[in-house]
py3Dmol code that shows the C-alpha trace and the ligand (Angstrom):
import py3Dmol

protein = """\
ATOM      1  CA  UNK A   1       0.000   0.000   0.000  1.00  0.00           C
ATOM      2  CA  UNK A   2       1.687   3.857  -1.010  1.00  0.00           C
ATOM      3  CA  UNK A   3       2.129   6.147   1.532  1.00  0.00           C
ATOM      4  CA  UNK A   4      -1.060   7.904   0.748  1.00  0.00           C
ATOM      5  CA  UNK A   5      -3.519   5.254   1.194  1.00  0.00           C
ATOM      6  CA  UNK A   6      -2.211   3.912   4.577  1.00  0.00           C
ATOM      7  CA  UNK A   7      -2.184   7.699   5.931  1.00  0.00           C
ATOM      8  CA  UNK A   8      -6.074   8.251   4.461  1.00  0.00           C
ATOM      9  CA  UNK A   9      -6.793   4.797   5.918  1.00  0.00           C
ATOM     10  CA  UNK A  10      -4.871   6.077   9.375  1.00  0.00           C
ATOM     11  CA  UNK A  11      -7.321   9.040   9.468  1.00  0.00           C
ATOM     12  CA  UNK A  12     -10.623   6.788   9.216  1.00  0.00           C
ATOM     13  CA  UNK A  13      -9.019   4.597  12.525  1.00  0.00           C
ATOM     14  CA  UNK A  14      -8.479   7.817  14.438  1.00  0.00           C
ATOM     15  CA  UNK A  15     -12.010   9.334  13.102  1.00  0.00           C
ATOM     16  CA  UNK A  16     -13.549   6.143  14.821  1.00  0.00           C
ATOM     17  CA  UNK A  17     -11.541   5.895  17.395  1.00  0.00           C
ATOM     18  CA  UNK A  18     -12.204   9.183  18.799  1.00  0.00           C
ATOM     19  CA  UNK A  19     -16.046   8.675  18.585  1.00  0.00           C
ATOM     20  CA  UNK A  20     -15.569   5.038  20.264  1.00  0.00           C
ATOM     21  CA  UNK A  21     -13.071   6.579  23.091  1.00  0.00           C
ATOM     22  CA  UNK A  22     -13.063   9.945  23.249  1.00  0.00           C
ATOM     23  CA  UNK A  23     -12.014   8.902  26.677  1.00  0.00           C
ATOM     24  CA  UNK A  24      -9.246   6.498  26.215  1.00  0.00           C
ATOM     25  CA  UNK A  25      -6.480   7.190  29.261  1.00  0.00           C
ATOM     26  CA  UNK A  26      -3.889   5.294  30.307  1.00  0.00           C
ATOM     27  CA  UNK A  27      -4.483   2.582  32.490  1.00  0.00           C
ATOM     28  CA  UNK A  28      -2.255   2.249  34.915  1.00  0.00           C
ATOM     29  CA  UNK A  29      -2.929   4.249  38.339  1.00  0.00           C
ATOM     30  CA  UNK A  30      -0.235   7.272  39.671  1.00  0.00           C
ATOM     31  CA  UNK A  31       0.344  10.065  41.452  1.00  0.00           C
ATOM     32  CA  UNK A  32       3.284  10.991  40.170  1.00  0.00           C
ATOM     33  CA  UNK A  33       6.197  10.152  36.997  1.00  0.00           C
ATOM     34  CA  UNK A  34       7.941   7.903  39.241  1.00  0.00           C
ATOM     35  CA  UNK A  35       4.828   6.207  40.380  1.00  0.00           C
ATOM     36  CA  UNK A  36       4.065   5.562  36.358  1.00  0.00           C
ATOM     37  CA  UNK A  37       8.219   4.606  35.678  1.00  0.00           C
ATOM     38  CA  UNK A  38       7.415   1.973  38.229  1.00  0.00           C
ATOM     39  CA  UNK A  39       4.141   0.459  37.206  1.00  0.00           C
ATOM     40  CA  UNK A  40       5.398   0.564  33.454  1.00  0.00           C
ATOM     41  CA  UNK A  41       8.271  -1.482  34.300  1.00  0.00           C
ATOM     42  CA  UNK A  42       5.934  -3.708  36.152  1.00  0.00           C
ATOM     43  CA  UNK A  43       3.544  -3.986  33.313  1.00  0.00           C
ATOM     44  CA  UNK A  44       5.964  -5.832  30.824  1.00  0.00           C
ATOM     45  CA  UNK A  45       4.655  -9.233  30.121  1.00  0.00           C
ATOM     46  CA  UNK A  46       1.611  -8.302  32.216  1.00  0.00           C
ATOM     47  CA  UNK A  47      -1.880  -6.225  32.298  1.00  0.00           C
ATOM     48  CA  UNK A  48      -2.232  -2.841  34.166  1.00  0.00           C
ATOM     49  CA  UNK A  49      -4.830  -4.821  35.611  1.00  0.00           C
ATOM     50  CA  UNK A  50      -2.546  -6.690  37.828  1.00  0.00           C
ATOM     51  CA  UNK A  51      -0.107  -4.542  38.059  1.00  0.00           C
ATOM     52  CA  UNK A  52      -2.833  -1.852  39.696  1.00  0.00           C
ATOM     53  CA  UNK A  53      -3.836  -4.340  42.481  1.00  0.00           C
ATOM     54  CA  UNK A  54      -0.137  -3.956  43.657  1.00  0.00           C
ATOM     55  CA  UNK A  55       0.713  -0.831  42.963  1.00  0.00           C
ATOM     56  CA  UNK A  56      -0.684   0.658  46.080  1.00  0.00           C
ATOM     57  CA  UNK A  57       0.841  -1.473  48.365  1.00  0.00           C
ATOM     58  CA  UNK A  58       4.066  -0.903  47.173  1.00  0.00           C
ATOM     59  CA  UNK A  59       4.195   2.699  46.755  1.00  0.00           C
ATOM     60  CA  UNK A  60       3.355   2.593  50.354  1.00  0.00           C
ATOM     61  CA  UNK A  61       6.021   0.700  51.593  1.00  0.00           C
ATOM     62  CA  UNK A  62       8.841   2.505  49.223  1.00  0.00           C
ATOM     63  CA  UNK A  63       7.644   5.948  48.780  1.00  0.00           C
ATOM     64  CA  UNK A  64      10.033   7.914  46.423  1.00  0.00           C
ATOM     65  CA  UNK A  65      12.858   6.961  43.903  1.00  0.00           C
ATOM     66  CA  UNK A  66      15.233   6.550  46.639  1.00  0.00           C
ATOM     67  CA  UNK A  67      13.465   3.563  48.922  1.00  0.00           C
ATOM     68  CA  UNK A  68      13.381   1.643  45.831  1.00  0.00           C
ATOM     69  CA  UNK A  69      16.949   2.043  45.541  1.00  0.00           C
ATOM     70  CA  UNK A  70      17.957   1.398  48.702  1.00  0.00           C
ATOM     71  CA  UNK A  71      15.395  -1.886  49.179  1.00  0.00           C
ATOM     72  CA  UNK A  72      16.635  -5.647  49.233  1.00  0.00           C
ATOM     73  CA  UNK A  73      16.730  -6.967  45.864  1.00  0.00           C
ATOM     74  CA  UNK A  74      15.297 -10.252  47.314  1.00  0.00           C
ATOM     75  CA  UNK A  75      12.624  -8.718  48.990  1.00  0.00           C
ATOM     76  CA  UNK A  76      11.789  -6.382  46.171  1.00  0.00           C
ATOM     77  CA  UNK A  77      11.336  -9.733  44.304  1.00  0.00           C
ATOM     78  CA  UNK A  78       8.885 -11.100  46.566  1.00  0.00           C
ATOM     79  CA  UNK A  79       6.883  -7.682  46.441  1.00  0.00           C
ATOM     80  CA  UNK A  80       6.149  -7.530  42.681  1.00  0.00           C
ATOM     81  CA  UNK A  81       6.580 -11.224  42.141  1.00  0.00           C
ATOM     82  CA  UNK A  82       2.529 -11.640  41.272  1.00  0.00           C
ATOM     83  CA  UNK A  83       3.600  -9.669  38.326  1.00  0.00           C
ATOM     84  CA  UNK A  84       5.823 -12.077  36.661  1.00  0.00           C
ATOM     85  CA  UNK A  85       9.536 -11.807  35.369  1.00  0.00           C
ATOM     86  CA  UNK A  86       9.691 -10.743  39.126  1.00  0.00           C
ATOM     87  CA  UNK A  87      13.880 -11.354  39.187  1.00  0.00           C
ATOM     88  CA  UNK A  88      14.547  -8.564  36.288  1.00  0.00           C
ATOM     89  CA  UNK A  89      11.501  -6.340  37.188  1.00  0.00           C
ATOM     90  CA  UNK A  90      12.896  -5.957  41.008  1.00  0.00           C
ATOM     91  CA  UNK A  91      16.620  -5.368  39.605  1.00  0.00           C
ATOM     92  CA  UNK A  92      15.515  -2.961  36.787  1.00  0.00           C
ATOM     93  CA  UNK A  93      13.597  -0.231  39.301  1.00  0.00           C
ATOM     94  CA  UNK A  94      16.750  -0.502  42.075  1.00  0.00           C
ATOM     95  CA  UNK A  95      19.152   0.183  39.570  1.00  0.00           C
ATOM     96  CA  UNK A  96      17.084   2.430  37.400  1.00  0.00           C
ATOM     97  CA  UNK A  97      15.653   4.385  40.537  1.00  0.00           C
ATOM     98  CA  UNK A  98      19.335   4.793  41.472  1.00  0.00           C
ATOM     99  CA  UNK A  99      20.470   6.182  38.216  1.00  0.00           C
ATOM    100  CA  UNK A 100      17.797   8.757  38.480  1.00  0.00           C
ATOM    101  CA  UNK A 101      19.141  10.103  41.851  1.00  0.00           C
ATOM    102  CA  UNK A 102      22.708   9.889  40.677  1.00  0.00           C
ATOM    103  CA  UNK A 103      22.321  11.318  37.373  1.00  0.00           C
ATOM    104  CA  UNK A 104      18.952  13.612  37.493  1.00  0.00           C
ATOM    105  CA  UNK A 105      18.912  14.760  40.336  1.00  0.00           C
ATOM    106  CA  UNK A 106      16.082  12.308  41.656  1.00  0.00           C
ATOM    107  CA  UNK A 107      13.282  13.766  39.007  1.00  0.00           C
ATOM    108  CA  UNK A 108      12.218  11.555  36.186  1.00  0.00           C
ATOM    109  CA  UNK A 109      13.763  12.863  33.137  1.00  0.00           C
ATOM    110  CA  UNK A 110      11.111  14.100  30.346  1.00  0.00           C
ATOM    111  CA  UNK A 111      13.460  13.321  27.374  1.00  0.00           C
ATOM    112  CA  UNK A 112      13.331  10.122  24.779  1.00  0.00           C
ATOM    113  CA  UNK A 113      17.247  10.322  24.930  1.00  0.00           C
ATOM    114  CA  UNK A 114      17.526  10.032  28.481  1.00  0.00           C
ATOM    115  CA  UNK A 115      14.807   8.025  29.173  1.00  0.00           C
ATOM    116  CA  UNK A 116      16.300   5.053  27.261  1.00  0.00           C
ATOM    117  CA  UNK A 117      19.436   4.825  28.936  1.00  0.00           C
ATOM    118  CA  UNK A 118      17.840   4.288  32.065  1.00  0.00           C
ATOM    119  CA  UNK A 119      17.865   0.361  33.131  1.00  0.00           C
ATOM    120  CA  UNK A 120      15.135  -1.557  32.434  1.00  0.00           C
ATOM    121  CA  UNK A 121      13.625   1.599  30.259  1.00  0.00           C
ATOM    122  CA  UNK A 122      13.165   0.660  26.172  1.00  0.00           C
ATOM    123  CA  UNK A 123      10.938   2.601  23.744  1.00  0.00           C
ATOM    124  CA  UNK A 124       7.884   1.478  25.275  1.00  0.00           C
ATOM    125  CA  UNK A 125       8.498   2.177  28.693  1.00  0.00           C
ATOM    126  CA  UNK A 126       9.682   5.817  28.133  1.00  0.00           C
ATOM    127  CA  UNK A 127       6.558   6.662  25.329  1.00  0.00           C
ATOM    128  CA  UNK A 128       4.017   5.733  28.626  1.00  0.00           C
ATOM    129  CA  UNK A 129       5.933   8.462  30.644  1.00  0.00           C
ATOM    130  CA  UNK A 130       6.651  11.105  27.938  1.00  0.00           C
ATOM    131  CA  UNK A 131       2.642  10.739  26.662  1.00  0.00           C
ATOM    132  CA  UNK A 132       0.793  10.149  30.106  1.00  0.00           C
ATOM    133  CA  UNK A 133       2.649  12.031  31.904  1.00  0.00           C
ATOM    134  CA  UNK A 134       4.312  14.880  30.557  1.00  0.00           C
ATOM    135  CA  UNK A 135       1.569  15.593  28.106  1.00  0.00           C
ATOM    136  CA  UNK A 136       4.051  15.262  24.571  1.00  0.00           C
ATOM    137  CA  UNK A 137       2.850  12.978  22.021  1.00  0.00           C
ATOM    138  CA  UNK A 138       4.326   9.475  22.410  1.00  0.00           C
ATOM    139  CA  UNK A 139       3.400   6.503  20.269  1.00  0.00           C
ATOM    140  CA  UNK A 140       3.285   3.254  22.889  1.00  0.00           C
ATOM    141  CA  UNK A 141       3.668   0.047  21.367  1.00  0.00           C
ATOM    142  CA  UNK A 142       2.668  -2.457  23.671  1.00  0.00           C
ATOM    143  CA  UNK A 143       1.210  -5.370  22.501  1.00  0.00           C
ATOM    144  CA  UNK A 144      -2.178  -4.533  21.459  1.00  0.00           C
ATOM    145  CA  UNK A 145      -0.848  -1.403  19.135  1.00  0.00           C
ATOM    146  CA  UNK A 146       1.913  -4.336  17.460  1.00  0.00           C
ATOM    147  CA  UNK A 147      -1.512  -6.754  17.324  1.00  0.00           C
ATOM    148  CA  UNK A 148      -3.930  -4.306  15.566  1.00  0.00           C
ATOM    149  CA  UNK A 149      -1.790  -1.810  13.401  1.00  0.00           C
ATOM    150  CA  UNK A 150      -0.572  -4.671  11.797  1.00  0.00           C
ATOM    151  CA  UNK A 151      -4.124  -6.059  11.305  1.00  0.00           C
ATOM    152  CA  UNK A 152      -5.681  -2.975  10.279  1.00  0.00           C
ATOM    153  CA  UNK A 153      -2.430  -3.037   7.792  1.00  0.00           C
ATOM    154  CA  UNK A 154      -0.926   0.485   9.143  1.00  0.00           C
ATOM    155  CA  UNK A 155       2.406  -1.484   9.138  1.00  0.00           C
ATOM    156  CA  UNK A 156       3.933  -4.640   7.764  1.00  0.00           C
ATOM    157  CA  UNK A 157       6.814  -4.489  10.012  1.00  0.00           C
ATOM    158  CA  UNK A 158       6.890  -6.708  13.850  1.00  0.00           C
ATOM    159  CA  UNK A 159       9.703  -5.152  15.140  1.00  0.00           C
ATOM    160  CA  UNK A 160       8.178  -2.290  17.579  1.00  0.00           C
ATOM    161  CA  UNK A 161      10.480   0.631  16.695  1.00  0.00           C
ATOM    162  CA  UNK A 162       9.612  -0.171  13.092  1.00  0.00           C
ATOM    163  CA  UNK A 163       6.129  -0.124  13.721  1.00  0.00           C
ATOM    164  CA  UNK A 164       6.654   2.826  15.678  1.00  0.00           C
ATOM    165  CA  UNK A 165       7.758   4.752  13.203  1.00  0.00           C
ATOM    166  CA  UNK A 166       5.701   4.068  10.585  1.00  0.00           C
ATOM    167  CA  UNK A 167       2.724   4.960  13.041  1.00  0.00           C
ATOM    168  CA  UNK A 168       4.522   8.547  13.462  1.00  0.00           C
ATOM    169  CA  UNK A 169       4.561   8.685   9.661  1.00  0.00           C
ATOM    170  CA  UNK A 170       0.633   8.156   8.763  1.00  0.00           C
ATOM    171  CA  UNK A 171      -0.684   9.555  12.492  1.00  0.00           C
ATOM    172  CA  UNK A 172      -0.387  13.129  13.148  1.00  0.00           C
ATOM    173  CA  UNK A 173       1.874  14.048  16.087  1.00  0.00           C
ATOM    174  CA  UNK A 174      -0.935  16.270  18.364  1.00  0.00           C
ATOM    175  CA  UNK A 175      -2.605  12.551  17.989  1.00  0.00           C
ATOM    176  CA  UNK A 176       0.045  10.095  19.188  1.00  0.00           C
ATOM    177  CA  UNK A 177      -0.924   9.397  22.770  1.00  0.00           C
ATOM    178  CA  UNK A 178      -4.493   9.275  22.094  1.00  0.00           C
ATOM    179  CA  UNK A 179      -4.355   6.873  19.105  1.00  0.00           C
ATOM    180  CA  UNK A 180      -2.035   4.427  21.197  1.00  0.00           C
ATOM    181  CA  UNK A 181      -4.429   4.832  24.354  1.00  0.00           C
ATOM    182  CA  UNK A 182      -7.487   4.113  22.037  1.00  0.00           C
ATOM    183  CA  UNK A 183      -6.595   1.498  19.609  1.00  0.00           C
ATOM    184  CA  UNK A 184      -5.200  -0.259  22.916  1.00  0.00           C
ATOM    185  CA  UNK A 185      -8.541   0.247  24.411  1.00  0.00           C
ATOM    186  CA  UNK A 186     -10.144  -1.493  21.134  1.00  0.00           C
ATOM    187  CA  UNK A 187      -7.884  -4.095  21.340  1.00  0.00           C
ATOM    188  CA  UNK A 188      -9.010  -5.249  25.002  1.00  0.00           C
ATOM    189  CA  UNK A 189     -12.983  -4.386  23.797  1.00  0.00           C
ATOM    190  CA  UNK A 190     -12.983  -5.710  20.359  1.00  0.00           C
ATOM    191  CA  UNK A 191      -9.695  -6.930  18.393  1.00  0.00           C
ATOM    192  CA  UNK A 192      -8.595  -9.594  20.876  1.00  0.00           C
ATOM    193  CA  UNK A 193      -5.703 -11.199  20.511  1.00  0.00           C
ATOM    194  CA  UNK A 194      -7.320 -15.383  20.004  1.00  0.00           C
ATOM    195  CA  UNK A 195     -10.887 -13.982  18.704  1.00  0.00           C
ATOM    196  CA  UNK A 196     -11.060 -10.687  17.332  1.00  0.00           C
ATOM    197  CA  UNK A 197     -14.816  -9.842  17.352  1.00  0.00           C
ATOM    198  CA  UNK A 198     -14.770  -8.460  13.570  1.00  0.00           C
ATOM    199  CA  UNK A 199     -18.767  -8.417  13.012  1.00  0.00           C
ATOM    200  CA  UNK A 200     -18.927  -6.013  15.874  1.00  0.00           C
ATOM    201  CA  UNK A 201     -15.352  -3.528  15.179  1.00  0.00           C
ATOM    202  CA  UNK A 202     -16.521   0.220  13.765  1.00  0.00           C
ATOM    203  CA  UNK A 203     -13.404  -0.072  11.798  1.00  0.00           C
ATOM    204  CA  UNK A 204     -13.598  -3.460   9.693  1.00  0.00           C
ATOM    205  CA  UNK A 205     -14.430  -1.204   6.878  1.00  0.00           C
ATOM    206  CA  UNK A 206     -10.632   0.062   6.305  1.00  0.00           C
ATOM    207  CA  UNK A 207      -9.287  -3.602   7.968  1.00  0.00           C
ATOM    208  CA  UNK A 208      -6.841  -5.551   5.947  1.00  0.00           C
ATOM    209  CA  UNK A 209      -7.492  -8.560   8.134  1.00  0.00           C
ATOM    210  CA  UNK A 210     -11.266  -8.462   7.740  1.00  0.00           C
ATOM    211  CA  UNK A 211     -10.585  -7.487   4.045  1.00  0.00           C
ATOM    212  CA  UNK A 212      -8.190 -11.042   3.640  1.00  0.00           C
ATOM    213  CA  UNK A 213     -10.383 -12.876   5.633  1.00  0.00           C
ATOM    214  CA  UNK A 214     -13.751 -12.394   3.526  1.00  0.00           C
ATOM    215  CA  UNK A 215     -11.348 -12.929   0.300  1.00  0.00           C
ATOM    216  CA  UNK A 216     -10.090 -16.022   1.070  1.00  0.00           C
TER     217      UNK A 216
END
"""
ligand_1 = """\
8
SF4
S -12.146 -5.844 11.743
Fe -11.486 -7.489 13.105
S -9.268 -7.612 12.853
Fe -9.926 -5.661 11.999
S -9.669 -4.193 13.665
Fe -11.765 -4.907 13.730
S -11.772 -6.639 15.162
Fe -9.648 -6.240 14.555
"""
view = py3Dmol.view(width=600, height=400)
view.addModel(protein, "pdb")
view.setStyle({"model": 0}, {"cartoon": {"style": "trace"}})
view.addModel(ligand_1, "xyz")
view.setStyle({"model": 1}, {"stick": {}})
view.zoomTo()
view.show()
């Protein structure tokens, strides 16, 4: 597909998505950047679901950047073990909330550049915090954005900082954190992973999938 068609199809996904979630928010519960740094770390591999019924809990018992640098790696484990990959997770935030204090000054930086060189920090992690939290337009692709932009045929690419960028390329900027918010949001209501409910998605009209799967 040119260039042209995948950005006119872009604009008819974020025409319905807008009517279907006007809404759409990120789901993971903070207060504050370090609070969201956390619970993204914690989400890899697992829903905001899960990761909220902890979250609380453990921003209770280590209250800043600094008690989760200074806790026990073992018993850090224990804490967010519920949330899988528990052994990296628990290393990740003490060494990334130490970095943080060493090299900015304790604050969560706002930047792409120095977001990814924190541990434990990729793409993903750093689009949540730059998008949800400091309000500049981050595309987030987590799972459901990789499952449905490919579906909907927005990219052919699987490799997330491919599909990234071609979503920055056909989605306009003011619009990044809101499409990624709402087409995940879709994804959980409607394109599902096993059975995407296709009779019921606004959107089947522009879908490759749906368009493959009624020509075959
Ligand atoms: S038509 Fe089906 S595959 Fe396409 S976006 Fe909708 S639910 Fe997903």
């Amino acid at each position: 597909m040119n260039p042209q068609d995948v950005k006119k199809k872009a604009r008819k996904v974020l025409q319905f998505l807008k009517k279907a979630y006007p809404d759409a928010k990120c789901h993971l519960v903070f207060k504050s950047a370090s609070e969201l740094l956390i619970g993204s770390i914690l989400s890899a591999q697992c829903t905001d679901k899960r990761v909220n019924m902890i979250t609380p809990g453990l921003f209770e018992k280590y209250p800043d950047l600094r008690a989760f640098s200074c806790a026990s790696e073992e018993e850090l484990q224990n804490d967010v073990r519920s949330t899988g990959f528990y052994r990296n997770k628990a290393k990740a935030i003490i060494n990334c909330s130490s970095e943080i204090i060493q090299k900015h000054k304790g604050k969560v930086p706002c930047e792409m550049e120095e977001l990814v060189k924190l541990p434990g920090v990729g793409r993903k992690t750093a689009n949540v915090i730059i998008g949800n939290y400091f309000r500049k337009p981050g595309i987030i692709v987590d799972t459901h954005i990789m499952r449905l932009s490919r579906r909907l045929g927005l990219t052919s690419n699987s490799d997330p900082v491919k599909i990234e960028f071609d979503l920055r390329r056909c989605i306009p900027e003011k619009d990044w954190t809101f499409f990624s918010n709402s087409l995940g949001d879709h994804g959980r209501n409607v394109c599902k992973a096993r059975k995407p409910m296709c009779s019921k998605c606004g959107i089947s009209h522009v879908c490759l999938y749906f368009e493959e799967l009624y020509a075959s």
